[in-house]
LUMBARO-125025 format. One line per field, with one value per residue (C-alpha): residue in one letter; x, y, z; residue number from 0. Coordinates in steps of 0.001 Angstrom, whole numbers, plus 500000, padded with zeros to 6 digits. Layout:
N
residuo	[a;...]
x	[X;...]
y	[Y;...]
z	[Z;...]
num	[NUM;...]
***
This chain:
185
residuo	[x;x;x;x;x;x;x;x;x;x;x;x;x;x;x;x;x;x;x;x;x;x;x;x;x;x;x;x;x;x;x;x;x;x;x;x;x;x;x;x;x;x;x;x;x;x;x;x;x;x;x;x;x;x;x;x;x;x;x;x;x;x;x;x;x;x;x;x;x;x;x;x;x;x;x;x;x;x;x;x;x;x;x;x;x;x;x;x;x;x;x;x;x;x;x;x;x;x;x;x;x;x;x;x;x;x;x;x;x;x;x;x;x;x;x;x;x;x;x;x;x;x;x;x;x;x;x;x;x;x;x;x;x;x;x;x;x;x;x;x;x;x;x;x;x;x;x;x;x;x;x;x;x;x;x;x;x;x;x;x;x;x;x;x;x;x;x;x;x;x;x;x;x;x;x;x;x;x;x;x;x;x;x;x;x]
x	[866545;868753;867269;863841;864911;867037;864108;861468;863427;863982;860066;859927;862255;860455;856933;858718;859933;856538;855194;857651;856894;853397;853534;855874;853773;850613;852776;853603;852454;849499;849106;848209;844964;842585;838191;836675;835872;832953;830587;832149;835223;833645;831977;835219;836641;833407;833711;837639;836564;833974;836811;838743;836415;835076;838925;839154;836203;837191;840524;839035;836962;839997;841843;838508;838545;842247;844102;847327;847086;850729;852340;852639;849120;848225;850611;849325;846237;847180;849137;846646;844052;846701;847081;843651;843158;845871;844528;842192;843737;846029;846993;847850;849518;852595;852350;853609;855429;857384;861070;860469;859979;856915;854352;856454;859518;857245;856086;859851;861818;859393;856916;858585;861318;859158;855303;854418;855475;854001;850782;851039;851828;848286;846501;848111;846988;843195;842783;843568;841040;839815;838418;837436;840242;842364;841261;841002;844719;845626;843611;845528;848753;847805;846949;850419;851200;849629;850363;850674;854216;853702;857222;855936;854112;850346;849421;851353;849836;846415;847280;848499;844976;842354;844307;844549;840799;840133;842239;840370;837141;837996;839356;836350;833774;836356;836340;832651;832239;834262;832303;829194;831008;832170;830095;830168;830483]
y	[122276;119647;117158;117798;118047;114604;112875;114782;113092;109640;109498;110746;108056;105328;106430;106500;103237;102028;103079;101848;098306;098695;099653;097011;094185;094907;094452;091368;087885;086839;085198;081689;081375;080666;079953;083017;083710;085921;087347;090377;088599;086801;089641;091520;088564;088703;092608;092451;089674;091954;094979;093059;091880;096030;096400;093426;094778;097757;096449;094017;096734;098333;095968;095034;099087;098743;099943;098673;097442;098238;095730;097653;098167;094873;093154;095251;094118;090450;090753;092023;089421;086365;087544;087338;084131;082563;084124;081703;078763;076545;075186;078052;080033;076982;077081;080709;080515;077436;077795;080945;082999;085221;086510;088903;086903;083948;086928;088354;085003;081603;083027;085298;083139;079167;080876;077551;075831;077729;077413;073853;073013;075042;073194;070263;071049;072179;068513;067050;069197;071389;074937;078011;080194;078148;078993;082449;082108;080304;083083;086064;084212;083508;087291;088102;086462;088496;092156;093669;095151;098396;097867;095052;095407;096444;092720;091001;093864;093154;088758;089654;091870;089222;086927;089288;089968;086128;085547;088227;087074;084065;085917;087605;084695;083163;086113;086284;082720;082517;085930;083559;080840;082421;081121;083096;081091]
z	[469228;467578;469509;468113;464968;465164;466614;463961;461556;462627;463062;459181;458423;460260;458732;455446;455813;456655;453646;451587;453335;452813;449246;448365;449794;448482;445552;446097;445394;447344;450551;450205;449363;452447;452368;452213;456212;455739;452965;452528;451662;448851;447276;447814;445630;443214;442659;441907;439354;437982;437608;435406;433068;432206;431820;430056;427856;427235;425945;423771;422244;421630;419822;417750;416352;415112;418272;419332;423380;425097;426468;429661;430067;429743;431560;434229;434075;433560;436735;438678;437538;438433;442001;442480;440774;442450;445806;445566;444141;445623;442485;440962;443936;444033;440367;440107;443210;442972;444459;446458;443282;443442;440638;439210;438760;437127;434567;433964;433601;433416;431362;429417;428508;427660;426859;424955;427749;430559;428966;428124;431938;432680;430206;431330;435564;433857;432088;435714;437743;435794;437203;436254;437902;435996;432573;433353;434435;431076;428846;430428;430118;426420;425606;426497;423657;420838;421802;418967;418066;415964;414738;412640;409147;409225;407984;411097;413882;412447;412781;416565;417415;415870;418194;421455;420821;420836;423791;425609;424739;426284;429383;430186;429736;432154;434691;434375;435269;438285;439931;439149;441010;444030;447205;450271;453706]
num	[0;1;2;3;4;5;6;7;8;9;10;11;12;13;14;15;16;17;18;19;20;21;22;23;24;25;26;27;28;29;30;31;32;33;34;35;36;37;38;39;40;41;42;43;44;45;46;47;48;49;50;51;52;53;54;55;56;57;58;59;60;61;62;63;64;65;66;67;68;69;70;71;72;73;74;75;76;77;78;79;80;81;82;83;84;85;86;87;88;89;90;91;92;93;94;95;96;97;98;99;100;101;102;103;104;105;106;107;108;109;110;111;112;113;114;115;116;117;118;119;120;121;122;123;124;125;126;127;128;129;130;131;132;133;134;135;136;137;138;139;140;141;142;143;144;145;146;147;148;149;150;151;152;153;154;155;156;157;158;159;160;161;162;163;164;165;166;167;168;169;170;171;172;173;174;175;176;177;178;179;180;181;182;183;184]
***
């Protein structure tokens, strides 16, 4: 009976395991972007595109009627929306994965810590070759910038939306571009 029970539970461990794996990767930065091999994989790309721009939308709408985006919910979302980008951009996959670091750490530290500067280098890579994905990269970076703190006086929230609604005006014409872009095989 204890043997059963040992072996029950290493199996539970290993599955457990698994899915720990599983949910951490799909987590994690993407792979390095690749052509699209079949059709299906481009209108998989396309229709992710497509999600992002009704959230993008609806969060815009948001901020238009007075309401205060959190800084959770769109960094989220702006997450999201780089690791598909960069999915599909070379450019932009070493760009947020230079030195080993992935997505996430580019977000935390990089970003975070030199925004000017981050954006700068984008606009900077855009003016070389420019591309769509690459503007839509640069807009959701920029609407990180104007979240609205409620913290702050009513006059200084209400500078930070009209700027967040600009930036993700911008960020959906982008993300509505590149699904009209995208080219199956």
């Amino acid at each position: 009976m204890f043997t059963r029970r040992a072996e029950f539970v290493r199996i539970l461990a290993i599955a457990m395991t698994a899915i720990c794996l599983a949910t951490a990767t799909s987590c994690a930065s993407p792979k390095r972007p690749t052509p699209f091999e079949t059709a299906e994989d481009a209108e998989d790309f396309r229709q992710s595109l497509l999600t992002d721009v009704r959230a993008i939308d609806k969060f815009a709408n948001q901020t238009t009627e007075g309401q205060n985006i959190s800084e959770f919910s769109l960094g989220w979302l702006v997450y999201t929306i780089l690791v598909t980008v960069s999915s599909e951009d070379q450019q932009l996959y070493d760009f947020f994965n230079v030195d080993g670091r992935d997505l996430q750490v580019y977000l935390k530290t990089t970003f975070q810590n030199h925004p000017e500067e981050q954006i700068a280098a984008l606009d900077a890579m855009i003016a070389r070759t420019p591309s769509t994905l690459r503007s839509t990269a640069r807009y959701a970076l920029e609407s990180l910038r104007h979240i609205p703190n409620s913290d702050e006086p009513p006059q200084v929230q209400q500078h930070d939306r009209d700027e967040l609604a600009k930036d993700l005006t911008q960020l959906s014409a982008y993300l509505k571009k590149a699904a009209s872009e995208v080219v199956p095989p």
